[in-house]
PLY file of the C-alpha trace (Angstrom):
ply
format ascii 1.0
element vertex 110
property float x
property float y
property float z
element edge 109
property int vertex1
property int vertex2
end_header
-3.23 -13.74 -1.03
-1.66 -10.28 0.72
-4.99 -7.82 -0.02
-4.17 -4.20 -0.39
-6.78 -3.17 1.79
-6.41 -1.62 5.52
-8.88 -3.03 7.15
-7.99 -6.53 6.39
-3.97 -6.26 7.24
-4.43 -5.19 10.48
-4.01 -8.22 12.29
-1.00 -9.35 10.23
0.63 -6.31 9.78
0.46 -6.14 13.46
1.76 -9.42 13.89
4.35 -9.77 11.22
6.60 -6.28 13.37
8.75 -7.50 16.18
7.23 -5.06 19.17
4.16 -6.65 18.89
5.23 -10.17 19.00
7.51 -9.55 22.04
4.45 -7.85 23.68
2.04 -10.59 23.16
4.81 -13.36 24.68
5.34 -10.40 27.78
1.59 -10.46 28.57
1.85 -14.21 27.78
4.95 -14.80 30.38
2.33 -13.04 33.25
1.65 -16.21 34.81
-1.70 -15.58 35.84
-1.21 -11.79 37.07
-2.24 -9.16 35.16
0.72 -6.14 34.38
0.38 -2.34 33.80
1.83 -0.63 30.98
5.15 0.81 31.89
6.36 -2.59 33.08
5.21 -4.21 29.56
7.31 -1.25 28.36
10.81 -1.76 30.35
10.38 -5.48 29.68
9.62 -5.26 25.65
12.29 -2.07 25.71
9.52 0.36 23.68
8.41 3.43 24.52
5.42 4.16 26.59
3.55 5.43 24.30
4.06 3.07 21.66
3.27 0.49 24.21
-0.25 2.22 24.41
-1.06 2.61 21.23
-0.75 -1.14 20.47
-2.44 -2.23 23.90
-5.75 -0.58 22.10
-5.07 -2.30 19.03
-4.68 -5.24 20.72
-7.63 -4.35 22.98
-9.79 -3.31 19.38
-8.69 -7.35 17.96
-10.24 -8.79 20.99
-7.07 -10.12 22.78
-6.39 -7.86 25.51
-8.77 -6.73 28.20
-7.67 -3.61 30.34
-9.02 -3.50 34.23
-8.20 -0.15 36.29
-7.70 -0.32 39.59
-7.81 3.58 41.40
-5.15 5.59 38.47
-3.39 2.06 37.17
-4.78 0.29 34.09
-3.84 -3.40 34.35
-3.81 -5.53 31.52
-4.91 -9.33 30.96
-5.11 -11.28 28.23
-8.70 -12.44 26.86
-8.98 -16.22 25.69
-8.48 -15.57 21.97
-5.34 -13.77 23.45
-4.08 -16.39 25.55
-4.54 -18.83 22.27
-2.70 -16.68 19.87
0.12 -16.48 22.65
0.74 -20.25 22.53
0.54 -20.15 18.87
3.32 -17.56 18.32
5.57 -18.74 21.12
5.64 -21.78 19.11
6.33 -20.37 15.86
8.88 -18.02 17.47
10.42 -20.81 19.33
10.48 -22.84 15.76
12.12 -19.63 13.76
15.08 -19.31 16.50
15.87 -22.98 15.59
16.53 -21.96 12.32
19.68 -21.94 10.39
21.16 -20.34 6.88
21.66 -23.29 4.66
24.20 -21.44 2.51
26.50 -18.47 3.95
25.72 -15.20 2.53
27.65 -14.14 -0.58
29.71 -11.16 0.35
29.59 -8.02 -2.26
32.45 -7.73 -4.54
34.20 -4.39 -3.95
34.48 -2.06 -7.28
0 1
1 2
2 3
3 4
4 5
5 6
6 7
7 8
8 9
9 10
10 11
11 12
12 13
13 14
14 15
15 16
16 17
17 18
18 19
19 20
20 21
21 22
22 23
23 24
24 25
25 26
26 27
27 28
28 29
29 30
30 31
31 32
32 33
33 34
34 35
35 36
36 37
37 38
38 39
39 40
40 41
41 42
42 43
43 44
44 45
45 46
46 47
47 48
48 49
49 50
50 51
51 52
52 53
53 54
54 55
55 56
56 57
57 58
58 59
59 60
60 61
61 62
62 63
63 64
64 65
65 66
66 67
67 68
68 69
69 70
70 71
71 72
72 73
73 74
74 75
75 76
76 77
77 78
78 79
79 80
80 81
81 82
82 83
83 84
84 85
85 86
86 87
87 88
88 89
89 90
90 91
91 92
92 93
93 94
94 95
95 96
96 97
97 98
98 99
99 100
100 101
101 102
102 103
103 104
104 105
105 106
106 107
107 108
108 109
């Protein structure tokens, strides 16, 4: 079921945090043009940095492909990127649809 070891969780512990997700769907959203990093970052609200670091995780899984152009590093998605997009704007689009079925049980004050 959940293994213990690093190697194996990468890809879902990657994809089970919400920054990733919403950086996926922003590279997703592109419509055919490829993005640099510090517009990925304004549009997912995350820091630069962070922004990089999963770009070359992303980039390590296969699903990003980085092109530079003179000093900017443009971003595309790769195929199995573009497929796992679809896949979790679905699955995002099915968990907003959810609702509670009970109301939560408020504490009792002591």
């Amino acid at each position: 079921m959940w293994s213990e070891k690093k190697e194996e969780n990468l890809a879902r512990g990657l994809f089970l945090r919400e920054k990733p997700v919403k950086l996926l769907l922003a590279l997703g959203s592109t419509n055919k043009k490829a993005k640099y990093v510090s517009v990925l970052s304004k549009e997912i609200n995350c820091t630069y940095s962070h922004t990089v670091r999963l770009l070359d995780e992303f980039n390590i899984l296969g699903l990003v492909k980085f092109t530079k152009v003179s000093r900017v590093k443009y971003i595309d998605l790769t195929e199995d990127g573009k497929d796992l997009t679809i896949q979790l704007e679905g699955t995002v689009r099915k968990l907003e649809k959810l609702k509670p079925l009970k109301q939560k049980i408020p504490k009792k004050e002591e």
